[in-house]
C-alpha positions in Angstrom: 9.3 7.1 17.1 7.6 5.7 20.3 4.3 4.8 18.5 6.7 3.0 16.0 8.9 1.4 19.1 5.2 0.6 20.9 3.9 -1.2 17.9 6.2 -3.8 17.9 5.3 -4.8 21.6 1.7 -5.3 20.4 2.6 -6.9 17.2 4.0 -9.6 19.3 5.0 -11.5 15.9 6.4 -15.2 16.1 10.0 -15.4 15.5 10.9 -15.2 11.7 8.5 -13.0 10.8 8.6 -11.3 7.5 10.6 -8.6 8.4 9.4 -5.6 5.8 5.9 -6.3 7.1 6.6 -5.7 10.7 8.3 -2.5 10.0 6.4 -1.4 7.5 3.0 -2.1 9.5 5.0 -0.5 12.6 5.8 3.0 10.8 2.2 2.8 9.2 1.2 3.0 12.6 3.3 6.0 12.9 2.0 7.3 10.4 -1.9 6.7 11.2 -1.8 7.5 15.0 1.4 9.4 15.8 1.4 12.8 17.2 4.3 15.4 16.6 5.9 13.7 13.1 5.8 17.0 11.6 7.6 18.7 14.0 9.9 15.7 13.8 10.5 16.4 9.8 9.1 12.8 9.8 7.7 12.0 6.6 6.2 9.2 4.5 8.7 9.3 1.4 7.6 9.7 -2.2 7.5 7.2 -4.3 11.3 6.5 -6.6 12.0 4.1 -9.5 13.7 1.3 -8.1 11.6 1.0 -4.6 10.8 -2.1 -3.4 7.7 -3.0 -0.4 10.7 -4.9 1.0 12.4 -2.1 1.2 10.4 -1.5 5.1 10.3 1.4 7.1 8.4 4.5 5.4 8.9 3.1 2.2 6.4 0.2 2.6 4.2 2.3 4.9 3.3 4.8 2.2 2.4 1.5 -0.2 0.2 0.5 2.8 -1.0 4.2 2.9 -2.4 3.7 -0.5 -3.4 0.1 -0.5 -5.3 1.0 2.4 -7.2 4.1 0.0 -7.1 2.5 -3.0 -8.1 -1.2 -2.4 -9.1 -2.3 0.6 -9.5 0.0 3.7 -9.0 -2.5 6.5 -6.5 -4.8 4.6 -3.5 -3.6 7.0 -5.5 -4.8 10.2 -6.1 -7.9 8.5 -2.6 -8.5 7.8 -1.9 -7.7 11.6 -4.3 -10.0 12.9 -3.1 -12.6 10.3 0.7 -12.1 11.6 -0.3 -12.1 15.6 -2.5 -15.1 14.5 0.6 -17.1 13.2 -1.4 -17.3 9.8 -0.1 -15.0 7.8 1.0 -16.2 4.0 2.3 -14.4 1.1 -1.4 -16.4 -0.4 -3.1 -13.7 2.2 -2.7 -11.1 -0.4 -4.5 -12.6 -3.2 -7.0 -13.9 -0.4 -8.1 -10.2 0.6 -7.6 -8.0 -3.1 -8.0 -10.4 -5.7 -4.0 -9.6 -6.7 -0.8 -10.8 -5.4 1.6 -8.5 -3.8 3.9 -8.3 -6.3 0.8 -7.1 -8.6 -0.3 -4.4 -6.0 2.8 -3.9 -6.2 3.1 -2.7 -9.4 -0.4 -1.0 -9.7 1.1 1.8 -7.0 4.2 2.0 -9.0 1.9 3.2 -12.0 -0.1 5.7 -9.8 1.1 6.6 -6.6 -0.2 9.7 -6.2 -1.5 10.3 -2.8 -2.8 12.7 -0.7 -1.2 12.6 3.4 -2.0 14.1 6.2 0.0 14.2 9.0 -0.5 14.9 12.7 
């Protein structure tokens, strides 16, 4: 939870951010660098019918999980330094992959499979 809590002071994001992103970027975080989230019985969630990436949290940090494996490895960084920046568009998406979010999107919903690890 602290590396989640910590992110946000680095994100630093202007006011009326897109909300999923932060979070989702934030528990990615947790997820990539936190220590102790198994003995927390903190998980990344598999994926349901019905999810949404706006659904934040875990939920959207697993989809960067496997955006970040599957399409481009240092697209969550770039979407960090593009929200810090005060540049970030929902154009960044097709910008960096070729697709739009909402295609992405849909490409994990057909596959998700994915193989974690967790500290």
């Amino acid at each position: 939870m602290v590396t989640h809590e910590v992110m946000h002071v680095v994100q630093a994001y202007p006011p009326n951010s897109v909300g999923w992103l932060t979070e989702g970027i934030a528990d990615y975080v947790r997820y990539t660098y936190g220590v102790n989230n198994v003995q927390a019985k903190w998980v990344l969630p598999a994926y349901k019918a019905g999810q949404s990436y706006t659904n934040s949290y875990r939920i959207t940090a697993r989809f960067f999980v496997w955006l970040e494996k599957n399409v481009r490895s240092t697209l969550i960084n770039e979407l960090d330094a593009a929200a810090r920046a005060h540049t970030y568009t929902p154009d960044i998406w097709k910008q960096k992959t070729g697709k739009t979010l909402d295609e992405l999107w849909t490409l994990y919903a057909e596959n998700p499979a994915l193989e974690l690890t967790y500290r």
